[in-house]
C-alpha positions as CSV (number, residue, x, y, z in Angstrom):
1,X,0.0,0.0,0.0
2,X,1.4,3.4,-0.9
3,X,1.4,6.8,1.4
4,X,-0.2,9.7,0.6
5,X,2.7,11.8,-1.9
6,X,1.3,15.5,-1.8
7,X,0.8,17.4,1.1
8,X,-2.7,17.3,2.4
9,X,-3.8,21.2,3.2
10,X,-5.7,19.7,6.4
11,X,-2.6,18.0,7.6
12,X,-1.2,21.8,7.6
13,X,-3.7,23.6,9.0
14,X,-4.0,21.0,11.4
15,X,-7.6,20.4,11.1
16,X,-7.7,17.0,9.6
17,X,-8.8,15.0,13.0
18,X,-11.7,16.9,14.7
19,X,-12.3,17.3,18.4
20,X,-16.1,16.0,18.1
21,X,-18.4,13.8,16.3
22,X,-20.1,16.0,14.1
23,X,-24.0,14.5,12.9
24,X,-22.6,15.0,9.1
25,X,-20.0,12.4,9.7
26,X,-20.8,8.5,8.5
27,X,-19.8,7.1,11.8
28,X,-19.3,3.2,13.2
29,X,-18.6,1.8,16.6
30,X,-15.8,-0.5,17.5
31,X,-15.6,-2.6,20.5
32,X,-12.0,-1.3,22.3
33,X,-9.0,-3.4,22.8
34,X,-6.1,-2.4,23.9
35,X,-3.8,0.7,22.5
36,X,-5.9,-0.2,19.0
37,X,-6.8,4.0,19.1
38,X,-3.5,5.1,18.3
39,X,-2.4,2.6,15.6
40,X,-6.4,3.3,13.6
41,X,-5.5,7.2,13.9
42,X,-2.2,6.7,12.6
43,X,-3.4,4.4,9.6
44,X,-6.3,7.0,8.5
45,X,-3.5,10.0,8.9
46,X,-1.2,8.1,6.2
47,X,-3.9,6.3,3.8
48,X,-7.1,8.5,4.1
49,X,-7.3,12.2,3.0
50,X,-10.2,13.7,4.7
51,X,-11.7,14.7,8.0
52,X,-12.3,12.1,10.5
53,X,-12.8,11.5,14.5
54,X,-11.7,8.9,16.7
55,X,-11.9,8.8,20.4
56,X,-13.3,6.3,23.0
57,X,-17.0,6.2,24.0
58,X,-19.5,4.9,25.7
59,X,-22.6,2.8,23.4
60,X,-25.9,1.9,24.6
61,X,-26.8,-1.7,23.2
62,X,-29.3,-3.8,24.0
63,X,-30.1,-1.8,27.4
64,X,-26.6,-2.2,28.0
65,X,-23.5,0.4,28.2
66,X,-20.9,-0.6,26.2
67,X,-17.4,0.8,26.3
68,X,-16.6,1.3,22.4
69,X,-14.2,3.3,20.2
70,X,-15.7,5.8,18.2
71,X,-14.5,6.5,14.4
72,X,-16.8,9.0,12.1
73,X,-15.1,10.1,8.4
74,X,-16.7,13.3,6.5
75,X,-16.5,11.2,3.3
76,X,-18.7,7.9,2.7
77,X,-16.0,6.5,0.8
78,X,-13.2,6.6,3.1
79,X,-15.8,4.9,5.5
80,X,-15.9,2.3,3.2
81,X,-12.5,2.6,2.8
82,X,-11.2,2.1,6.0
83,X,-14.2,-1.0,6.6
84,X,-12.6,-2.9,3.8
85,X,-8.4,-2.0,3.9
86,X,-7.5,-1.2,7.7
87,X,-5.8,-4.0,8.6
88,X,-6.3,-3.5,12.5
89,X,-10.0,-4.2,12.4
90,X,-10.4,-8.3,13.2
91,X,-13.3,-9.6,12.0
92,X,-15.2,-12.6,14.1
């Protein structure tokens, strides 16, 4: 897989990763393991292009709270990206 040649103007301006989940944002839930928030973030920064948020949260499912990891894009297609190519998501 190849990185990201040109300069993204986000990266820059130091606005590419967003400090909240905005209702815009096509957004999934993760269950959290272990350090797994640092090495997603870093995958998106060098493979993705656009906005995006990741931080832990808290999921209600099935009347239960569930302690999750949070990950919205601005793009539907780097959703979809990220679904099919990051190789840190294990699949059951």
């Amino acid at each position: 897989m190849t990185k990201l040649k040109e300069p993204n103007y986000l990266n820059l301006l130091d606005m590419r990763k967003v400090s909240f989940l905005p209702d815009h944002f096509e957004q999934v839930h993760l269950p959290f393991r272990y350090n797994v928030a640092r090495s997603i973030e870093k995958w998106i920064t060098d493979n993705l292009k656009g906005r995006f948020y990741v931080d832990h949260g808290v999921h209600l499912k099935d009347n239960t709270i569930d302690n999750g990891l949070h990950i919205g894009f601005e793009d539907t297609k780097e959703m979809s990206y990220f679904m099919l190519a990051c190789p840190h998501l294990k699949y059951k």
